[in-house]
C-alpha positions in Angstrom: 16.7 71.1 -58.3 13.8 70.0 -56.5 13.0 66.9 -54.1 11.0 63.9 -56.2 7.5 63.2 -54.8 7.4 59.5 -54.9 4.8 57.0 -53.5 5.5 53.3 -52.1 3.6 50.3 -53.2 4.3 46.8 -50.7 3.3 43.8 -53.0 2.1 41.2 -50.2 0.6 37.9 -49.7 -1.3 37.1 -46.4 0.4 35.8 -43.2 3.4 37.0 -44.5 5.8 37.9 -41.5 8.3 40.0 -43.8 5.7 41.7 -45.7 4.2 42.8 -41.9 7.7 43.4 -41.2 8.0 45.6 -44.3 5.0 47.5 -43.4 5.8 48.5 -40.4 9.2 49.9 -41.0 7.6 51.7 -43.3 5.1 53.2 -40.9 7.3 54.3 -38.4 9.8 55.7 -41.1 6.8 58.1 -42.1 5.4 58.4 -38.4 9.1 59.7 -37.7 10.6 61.9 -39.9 8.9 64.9 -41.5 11.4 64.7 -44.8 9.8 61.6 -45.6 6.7 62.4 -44.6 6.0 65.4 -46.9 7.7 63.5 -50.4 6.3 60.1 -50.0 2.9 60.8 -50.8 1.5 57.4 -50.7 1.9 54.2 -49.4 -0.1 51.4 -51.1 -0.3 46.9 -50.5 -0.7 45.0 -53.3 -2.2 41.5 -53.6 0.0 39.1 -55.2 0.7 39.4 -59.1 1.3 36.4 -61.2 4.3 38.1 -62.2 5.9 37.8 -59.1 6.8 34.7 -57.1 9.1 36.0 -53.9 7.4 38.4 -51.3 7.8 41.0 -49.9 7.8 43.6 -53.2 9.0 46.7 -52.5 8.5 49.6 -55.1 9.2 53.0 -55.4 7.7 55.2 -58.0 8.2 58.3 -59.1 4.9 60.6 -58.6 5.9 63.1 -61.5 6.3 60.2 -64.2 4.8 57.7 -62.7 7.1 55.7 -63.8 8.6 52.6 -61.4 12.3 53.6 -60.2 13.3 51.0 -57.7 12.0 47.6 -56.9 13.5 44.9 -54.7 12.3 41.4 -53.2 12.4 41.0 -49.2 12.5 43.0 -46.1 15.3 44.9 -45.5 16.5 46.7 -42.4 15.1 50.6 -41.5 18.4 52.1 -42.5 18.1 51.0 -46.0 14.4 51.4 -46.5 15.7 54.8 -45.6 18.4 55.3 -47.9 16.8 53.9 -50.9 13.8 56.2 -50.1 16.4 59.4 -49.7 18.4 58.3 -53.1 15.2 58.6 -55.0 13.7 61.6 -53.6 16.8 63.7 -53.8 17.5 64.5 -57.6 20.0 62.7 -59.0 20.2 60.5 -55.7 22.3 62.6 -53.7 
């Protein structure tokens, strides 16, 4: 089985220190490692949504389906930014 290609959305809100946080452990995931590089095709920021209330968002979709497979609230650490990217690019998350 083949890698997913999956693209990122960041749902923000201005002078937000996470969400910058998020952003840029993002960027240097991508500016660093080729894997990720050549299955995340895209990396989007959102405005605020009434629909959610807590910021950052972090979402994952899958490109094929387009259909949203991960989502979490907050800034999280490089390592799993990393590993959350990896479990949905690699089929069946291995």
């Amino acid at each position: 089985m083949k890698p997913n290609k999956v693209s990122i959305t960041i749902i923000s809100i201005p002078d937000c220190p996470p969400c910058d946080k998020l952003k840029i452990i993002i960027d240097d995931l991508l500016a660093n490692n080729k894997f990720l590089k050549k299955y995340v095709t895209e990396v989007s920021i959102k405005r605020f949504s009434k629909k959610h209330n807590e910021f950052p968002v972090f979402q994952i979709y899958n490109n094929e389906t387009g259909n949203l497979v991960y989502e979490v609230i907050g800034c999280y650490g490089q390592a799993t930014v990393f590993w959350k990217l990896i479990k949905w690019i690699m089929p069946n998350g291995k």
